[in-house]
C-alpha positions as CSV (number, residue, x, y, z in Angstrom):
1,X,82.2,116.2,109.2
2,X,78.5,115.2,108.3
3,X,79.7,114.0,104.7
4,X,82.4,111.8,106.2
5,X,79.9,110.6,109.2
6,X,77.4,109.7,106.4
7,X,80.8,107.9,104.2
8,X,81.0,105.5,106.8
9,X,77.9,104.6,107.6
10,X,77.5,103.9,104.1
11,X,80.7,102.0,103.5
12,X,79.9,99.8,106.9
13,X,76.3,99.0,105.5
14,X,77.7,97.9,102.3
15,X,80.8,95.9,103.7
16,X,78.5,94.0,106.2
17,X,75.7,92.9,104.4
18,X,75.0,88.9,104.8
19,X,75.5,88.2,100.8
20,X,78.4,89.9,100.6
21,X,80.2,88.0,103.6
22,X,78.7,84.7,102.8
23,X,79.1,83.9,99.0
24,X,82.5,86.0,98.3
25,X,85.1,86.1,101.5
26,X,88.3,84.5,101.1
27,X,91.7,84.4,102.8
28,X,95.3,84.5,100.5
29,X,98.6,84.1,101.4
30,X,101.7,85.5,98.4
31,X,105.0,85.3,98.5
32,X,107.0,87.7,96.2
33,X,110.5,88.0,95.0
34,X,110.9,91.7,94.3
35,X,113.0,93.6,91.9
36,X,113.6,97.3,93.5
37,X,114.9,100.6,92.6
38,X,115.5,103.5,95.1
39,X,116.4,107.1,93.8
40,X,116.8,109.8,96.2
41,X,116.5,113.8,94.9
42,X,117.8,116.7,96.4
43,X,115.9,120.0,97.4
44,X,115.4,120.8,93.5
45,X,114.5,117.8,92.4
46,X,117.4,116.4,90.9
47,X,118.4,112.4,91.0
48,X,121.3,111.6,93.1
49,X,121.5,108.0,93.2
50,X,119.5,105.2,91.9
51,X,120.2,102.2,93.2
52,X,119.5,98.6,92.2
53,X,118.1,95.8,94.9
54,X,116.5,92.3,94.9
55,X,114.1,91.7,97.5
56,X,111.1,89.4,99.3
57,X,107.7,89.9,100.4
58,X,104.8,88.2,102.3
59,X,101.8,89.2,101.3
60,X,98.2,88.4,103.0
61,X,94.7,89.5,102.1
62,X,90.9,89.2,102.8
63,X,88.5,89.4,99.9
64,X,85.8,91.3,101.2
65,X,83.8,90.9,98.1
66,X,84.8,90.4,94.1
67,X,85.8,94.1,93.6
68,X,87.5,94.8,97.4
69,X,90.2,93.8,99.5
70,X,92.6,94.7,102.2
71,X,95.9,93.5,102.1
72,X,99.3,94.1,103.8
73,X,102.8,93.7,102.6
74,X,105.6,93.1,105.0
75,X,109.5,93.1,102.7
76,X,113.2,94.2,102.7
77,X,115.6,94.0,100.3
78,X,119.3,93.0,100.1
79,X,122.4,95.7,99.6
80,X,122.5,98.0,96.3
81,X,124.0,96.1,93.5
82,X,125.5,99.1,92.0
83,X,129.5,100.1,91.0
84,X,129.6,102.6,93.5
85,X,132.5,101.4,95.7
86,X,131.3,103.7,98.8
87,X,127.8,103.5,99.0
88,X,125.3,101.0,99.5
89,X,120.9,101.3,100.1
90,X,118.9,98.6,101.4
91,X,115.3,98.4,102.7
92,X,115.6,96.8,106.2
93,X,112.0,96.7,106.7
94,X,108.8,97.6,104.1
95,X,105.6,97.5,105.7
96,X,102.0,98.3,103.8
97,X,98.2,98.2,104.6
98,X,95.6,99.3,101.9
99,X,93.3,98.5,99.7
100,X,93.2,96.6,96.8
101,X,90.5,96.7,94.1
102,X,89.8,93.9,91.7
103,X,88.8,93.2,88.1
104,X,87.7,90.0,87.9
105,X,87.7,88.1,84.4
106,X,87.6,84.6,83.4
107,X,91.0,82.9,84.4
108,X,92.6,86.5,85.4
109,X,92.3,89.4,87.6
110,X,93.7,93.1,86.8
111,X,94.2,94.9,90.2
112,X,95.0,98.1,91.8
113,X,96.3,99.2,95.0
114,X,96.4,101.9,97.0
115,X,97.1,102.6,101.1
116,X,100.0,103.7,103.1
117,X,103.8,102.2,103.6
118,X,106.3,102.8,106.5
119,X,109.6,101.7,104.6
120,X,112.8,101.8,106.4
121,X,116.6,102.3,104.4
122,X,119.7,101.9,105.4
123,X,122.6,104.0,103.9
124,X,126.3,103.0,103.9
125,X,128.6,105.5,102.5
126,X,132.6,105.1,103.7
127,X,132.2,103.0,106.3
128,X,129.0,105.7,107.9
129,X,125.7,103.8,108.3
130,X,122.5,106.3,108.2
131,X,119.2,104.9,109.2
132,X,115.7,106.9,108.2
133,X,112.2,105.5,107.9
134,X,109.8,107.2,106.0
135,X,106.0,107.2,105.7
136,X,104.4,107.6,102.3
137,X,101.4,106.5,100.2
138,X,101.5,103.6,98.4
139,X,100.0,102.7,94.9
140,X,100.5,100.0,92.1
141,X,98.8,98.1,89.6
142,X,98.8,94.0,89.3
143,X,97.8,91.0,87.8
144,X,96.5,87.5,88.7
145,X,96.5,84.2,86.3
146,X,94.7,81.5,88.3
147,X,96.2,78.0,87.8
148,X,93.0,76.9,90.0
149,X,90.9,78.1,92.2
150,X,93.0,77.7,94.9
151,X,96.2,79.3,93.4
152,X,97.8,81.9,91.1
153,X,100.8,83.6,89.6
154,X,101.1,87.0,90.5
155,X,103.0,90.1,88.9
156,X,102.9,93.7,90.4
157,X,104.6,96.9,90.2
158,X,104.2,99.2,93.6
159,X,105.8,102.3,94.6
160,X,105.9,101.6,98.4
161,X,107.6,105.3,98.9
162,X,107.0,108.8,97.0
163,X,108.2,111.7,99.2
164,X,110.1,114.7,98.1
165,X,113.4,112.9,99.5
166,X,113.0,109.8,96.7
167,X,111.2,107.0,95.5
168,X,111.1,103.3,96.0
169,X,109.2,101.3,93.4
170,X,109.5,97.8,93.4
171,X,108.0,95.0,90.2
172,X,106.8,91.5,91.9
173,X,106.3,88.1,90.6
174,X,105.0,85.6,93.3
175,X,102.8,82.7,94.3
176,X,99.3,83.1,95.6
177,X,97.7,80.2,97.4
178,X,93.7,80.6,99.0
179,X,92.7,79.5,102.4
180,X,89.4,79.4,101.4
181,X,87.8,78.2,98.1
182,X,87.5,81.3,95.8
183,X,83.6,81.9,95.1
184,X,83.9,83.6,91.8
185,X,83.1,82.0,88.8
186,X,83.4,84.8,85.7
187,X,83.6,87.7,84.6
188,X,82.2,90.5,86.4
């Protein structure tokens, strides 16, 4: 209890300090078109569907400094594209918060994430619609090309859910546009 106490006092100091909130904050806004695939596993592991969807996310973050972030996704997906004449997956609803931490470089930034998702599916198999939401960490790895300063193309791969029940991964192109003029300049 004293180590975390200590944590947080540390991470609050660090986070708040003038320099850091008045040379590097910045606001973004991304949209995302999403390419997902859903498998589900039984009790021993094995795969018993894997299903294709398209999908769409909104993206928004604050830069709290050049190397951390918090973002939060909000997506769903359209109805499997698969052959399977009885049985259909989509994502209703795909929520995430976490943390995103940033390599910056000269015209790029290489990016991970990590935080937690609350995704929601709905099943349709002959005619019976099941609902479940699950809760799950959430992880992935990106990258930035900045046209400006004010904008850049994004591509990401996350796995918004990794339970025992399946997986949900999902690869991302989008848009990013600033509210705020970017402060970095280089490398760093």
């Amino acid at each position: 209890m004293y180590l975390l106490k200590a944590l947080t006092i540390v991470a609050i100091s660090l986070l708040s300090t003038s320099q850091v909130l008045a040379e590097n904050t910045r606001h973004y806004l991304e949209f995302d078109i999403a390419g997902m695939d859903a498998k589900a596993k039984d009790n021993a592991g094995v795969v018993g569907y894997d299903s294709g969807m398209n999908g769409f996310f909104v993206k928004y973050g604050y830069d709290i400094n050049n190397w951390l972030a918090i973002e939060g996704h909000i997506g769903n997906s359209g109805e499997s594209d698969d052959d399977a004449p009885t049985y259909t997956i989509k994502a209703s609803a795909i929520g995430f918060l976490g943390g995103r931490f940033n390599l910056r470089y000269d015209g790029f930034t290489l990016y991970g994430l990590a935080g937690a998702a609350n995704v929601a599916l709905t099943e349709t198999e002959s005619g019976t619609e099941y609902k479940t939401t699950y809760s799950s960490i959430a992880y992935g790895l990106g990258m930035d090309l900045y046209g400006s300063k004010e904008s850049a193309i994004t591509f990401s791969v996350v796995r918004y859910l990794d339970v025992t029940e399946g997986t949900l991964t999902t690869a991302q192109i989008g848009f990013k546009f600033y509210f705020d003029k970017p402060k970095f300049s280089g490398r760093y």
